[in-house]
C-alpha positions as CSV (number, residue, x, y, z in Angstrom):
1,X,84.2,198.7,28.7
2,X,86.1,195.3,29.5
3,X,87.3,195.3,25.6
4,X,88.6,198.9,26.4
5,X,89.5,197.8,29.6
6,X,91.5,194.5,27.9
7,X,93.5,196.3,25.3
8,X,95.1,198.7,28.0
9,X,96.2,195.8,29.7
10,X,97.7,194.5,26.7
11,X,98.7,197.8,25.9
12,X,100.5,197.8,29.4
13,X,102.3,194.8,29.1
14,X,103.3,195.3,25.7
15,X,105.2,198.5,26.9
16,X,106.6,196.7,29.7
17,X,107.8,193.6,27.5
18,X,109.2,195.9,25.2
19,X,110.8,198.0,27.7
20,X,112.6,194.9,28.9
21,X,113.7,193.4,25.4
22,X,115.4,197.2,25.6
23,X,117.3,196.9,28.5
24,X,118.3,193.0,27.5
25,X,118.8,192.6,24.0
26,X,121.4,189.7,24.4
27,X,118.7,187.7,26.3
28,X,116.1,188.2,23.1
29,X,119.1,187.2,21.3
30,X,119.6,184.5,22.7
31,X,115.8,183.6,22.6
32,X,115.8,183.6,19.3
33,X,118.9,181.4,18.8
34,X,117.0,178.9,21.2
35,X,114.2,179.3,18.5
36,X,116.4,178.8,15.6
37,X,117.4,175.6,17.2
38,X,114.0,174.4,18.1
39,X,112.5,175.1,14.2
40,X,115.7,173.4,13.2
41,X,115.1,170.2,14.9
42,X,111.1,170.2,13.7
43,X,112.3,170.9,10.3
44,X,115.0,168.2,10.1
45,X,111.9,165.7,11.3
46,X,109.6,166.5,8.8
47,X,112.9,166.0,6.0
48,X,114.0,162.7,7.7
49,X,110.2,161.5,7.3
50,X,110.8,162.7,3.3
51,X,113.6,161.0,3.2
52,X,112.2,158.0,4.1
53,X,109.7,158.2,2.0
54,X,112.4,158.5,-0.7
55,X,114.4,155.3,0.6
56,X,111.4,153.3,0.8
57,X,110.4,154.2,-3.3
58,X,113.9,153.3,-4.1
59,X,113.7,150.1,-2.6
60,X,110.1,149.3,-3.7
61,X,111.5,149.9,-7.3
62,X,114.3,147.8,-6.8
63,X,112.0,144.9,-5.6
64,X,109.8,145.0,-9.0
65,X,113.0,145.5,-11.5
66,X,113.5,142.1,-10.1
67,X,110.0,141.0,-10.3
68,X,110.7,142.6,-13.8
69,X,113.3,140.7,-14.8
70,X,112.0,137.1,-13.2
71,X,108.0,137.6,-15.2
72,X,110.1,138.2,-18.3
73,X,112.2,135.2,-17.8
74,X,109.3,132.8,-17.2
75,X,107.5,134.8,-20.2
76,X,109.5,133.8,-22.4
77,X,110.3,130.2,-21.2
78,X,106.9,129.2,-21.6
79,X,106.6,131.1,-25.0
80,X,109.5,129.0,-26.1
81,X,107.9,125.7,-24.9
82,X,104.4,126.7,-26.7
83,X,102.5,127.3,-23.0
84,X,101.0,130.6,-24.6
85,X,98.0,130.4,-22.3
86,X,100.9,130.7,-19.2
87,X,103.3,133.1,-20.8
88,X,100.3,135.4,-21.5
89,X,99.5,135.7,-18.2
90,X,103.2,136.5,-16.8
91,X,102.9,139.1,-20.0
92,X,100.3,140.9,-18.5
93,X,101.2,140.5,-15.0
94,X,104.9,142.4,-16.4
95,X,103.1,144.8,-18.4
96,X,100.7,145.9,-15.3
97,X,104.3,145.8,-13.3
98,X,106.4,147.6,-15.8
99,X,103.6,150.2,-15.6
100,X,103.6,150.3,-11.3
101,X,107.7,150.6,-12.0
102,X,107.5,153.8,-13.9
103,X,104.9,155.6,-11.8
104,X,107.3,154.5,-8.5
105,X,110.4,156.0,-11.0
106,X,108.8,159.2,-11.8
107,X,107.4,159.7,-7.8
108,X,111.0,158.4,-6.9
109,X,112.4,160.7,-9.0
110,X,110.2,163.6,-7.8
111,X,110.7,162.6,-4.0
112,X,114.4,163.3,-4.4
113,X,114.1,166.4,-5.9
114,X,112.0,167.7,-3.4
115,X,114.0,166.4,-0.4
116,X,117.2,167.9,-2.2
117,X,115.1,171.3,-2.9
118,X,113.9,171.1,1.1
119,X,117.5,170.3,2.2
120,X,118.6,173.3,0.4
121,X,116.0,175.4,1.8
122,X,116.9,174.4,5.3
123,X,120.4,175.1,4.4
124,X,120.0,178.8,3.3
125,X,117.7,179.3,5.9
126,X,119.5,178.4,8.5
127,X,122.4,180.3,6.9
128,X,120.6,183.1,6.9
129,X,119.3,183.1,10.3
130,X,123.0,182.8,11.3
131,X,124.3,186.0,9.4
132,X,121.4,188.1,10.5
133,X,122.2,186.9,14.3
134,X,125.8,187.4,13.9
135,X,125.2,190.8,12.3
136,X,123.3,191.2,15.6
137,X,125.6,190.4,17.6
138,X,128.1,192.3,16.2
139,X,125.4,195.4,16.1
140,X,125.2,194.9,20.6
141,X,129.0,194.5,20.5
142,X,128.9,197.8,18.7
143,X,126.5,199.1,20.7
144,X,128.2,198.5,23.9
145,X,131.5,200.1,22.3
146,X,130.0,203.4,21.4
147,X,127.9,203.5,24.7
148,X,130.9,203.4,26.2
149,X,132.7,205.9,24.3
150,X,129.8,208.2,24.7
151,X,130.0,208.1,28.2
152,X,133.4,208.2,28.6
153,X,133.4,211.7,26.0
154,X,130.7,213.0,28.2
155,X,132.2,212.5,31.7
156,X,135.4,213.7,29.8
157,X,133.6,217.2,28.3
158,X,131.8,217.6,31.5
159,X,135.3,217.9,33.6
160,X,137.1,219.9,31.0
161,X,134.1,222.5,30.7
162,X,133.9,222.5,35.3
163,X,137.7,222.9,34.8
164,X,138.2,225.3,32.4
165,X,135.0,227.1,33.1
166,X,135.9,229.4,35.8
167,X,138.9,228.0,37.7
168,X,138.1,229.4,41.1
169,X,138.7,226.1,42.9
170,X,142.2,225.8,41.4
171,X,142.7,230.0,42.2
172,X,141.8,229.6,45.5
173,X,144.2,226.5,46.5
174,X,147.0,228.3,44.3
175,X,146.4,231.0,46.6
176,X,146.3,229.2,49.9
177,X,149.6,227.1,48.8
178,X,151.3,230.6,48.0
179,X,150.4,232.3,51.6
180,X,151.5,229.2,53.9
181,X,154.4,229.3,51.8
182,X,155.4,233.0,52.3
183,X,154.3,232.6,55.9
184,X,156.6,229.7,56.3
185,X,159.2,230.9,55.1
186,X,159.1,234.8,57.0
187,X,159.1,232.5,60.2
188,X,161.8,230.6,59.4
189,X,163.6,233.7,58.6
190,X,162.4,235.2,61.9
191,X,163.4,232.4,64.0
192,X,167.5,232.4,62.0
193,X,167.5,236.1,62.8
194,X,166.7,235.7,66.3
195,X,168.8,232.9,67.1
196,X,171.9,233.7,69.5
197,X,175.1,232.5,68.6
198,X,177.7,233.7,71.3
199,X,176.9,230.3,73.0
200,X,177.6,228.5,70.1
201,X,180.5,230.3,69.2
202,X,182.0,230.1,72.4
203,X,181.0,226.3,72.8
204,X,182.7,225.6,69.7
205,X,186.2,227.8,70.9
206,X,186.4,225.7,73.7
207,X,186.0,222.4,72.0
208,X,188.6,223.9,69.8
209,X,190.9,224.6,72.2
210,X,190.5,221.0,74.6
211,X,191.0,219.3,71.0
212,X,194.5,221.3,70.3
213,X,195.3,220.6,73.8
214,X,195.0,216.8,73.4
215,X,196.8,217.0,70.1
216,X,199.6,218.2,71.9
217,X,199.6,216.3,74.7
218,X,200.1,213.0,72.4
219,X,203.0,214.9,70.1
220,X,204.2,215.5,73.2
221,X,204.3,212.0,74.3
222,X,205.1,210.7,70.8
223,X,208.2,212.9,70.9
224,X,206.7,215.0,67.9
225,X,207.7,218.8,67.9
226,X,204.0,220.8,66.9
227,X,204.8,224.0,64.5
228,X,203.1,227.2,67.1
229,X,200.8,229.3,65.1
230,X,202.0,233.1,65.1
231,X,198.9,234.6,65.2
232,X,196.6,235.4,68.5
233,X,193.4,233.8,68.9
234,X,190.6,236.1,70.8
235,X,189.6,235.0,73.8
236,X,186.1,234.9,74.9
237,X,187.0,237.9,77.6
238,X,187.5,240.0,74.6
239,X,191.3,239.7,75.5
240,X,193.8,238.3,73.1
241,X,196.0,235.2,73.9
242,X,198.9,236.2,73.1
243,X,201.2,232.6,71.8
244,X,200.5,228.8,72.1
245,X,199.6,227.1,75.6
246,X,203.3,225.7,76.7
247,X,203.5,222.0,76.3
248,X,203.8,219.4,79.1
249,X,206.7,218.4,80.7
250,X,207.3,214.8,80.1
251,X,207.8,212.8,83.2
């Protein structure tokens, strides 16, 4: 029962982890660079402590080619001299030495082509890990993009099909527009027809005739003789005036 029990939890969670890593993919992204980093640096530890291992070789093999070249020397002086009881012994101390020299030359040897082999290995992993978390990257970049565009083409068909669907909204304010229009327009029609212009017309006779009056007035005074129109202007009586007002006299 608590095994049962145990694995739904699990079960649970998983589905909940997962559901998160969904919804944030650039912070499991990022995760896994942080990852990347972290098995970079343990990796580069391990290889500095092979390298070192490789340096320290090297140097013990320098050290005996020169204990190599010194138990030779000193063989041979006493060899020259007739000490055979000494030169046999820096013999075989040089032939046990020339044999520690070659073992360190072949493990020196092999050291350095594993360090190279590891340092390549680091390399094209690490290369790899990049291009797979570029291509990533370039996969939620994607991603986004087409979201986008999805929800942009949806929103866009979803108003083109409520538009063009039945078109009752834009009937009804066509039709609205067209009647205030027409009912507009009938009253300003209404309200020209009914309008009564015998004030204005006579309002704009008698500002006619004050203005020819003081036009002649100042010819008058100027010394300017006005041409008198022939014809007879109606009279708001519905009698004609018969000639021009006379003129002034000049004091």
């Amino acid at each position: 029962m608590f095994r049962r029990l145990a694995n739904l939890i699990r079960g649970f969670l998983g589905l909940f982890v997962s559901g998160l890593e969904k919804k944030n993919p650039e912070a499991l992204l990022e995760v896994e660079k942080e990852n990347l980093r972290k098995q970079i640096g343990n990796y580069n530890q391990g290889l500095a402590a092979h390298a070192g291992l490789c340096e320290k070789l090297i140097s013990q093999i320098k050290r005996q080619e020169t204990e190599e070249r010194d138990l030779s020397a000193k063989a041979m002086a006493n060899l020259k001299v007739g000490n055979k009881e000494a030169a046999a012994q820096y013999a075989l101390r040089l032939q046990t030495l020339r044999r520690e020299l070659e073992e360190n030359r072949a493990q020196a040897t092999s050291a350095e082509n594993t360090y190279k082999e590891l340092l390549r290995a680091r390399d094209v992993a690490v290369k790899a890990a990049q291009a797979k978390m570029e291509s990533l990257r370039y996969a939620l970049d994607d991603m986004k993009i087409k979201k986008a565009t999805a929800e942009l083409t949806e929103m866009a068909s979803g108003m083109i099909g409520q538009i063009g669907s039945s078109g009752d909204t834009m009937d009804r304010l066509h039709q609205v527009v067209e009647e205030e229009r027409t009912k507009a327009a009938g009253r300003a029609r209404v309200a020209r027809d009914s309008m009564d212009l015998t004030e204005v017309n006579l309002k704009q006779a008698e500002q006619q005739a004050l203005a020819d009056q003081a036009l002649a007035e100042f010819a008058a005074q100027a010394g300017i003789a006005l041409e008198t129109s022939s014809p007879s202007t109606p009279t708001p009586g519905g009698k004609e005036a018969i000639g021009p007002a006379e003129p002034p006299v000049k004091t």
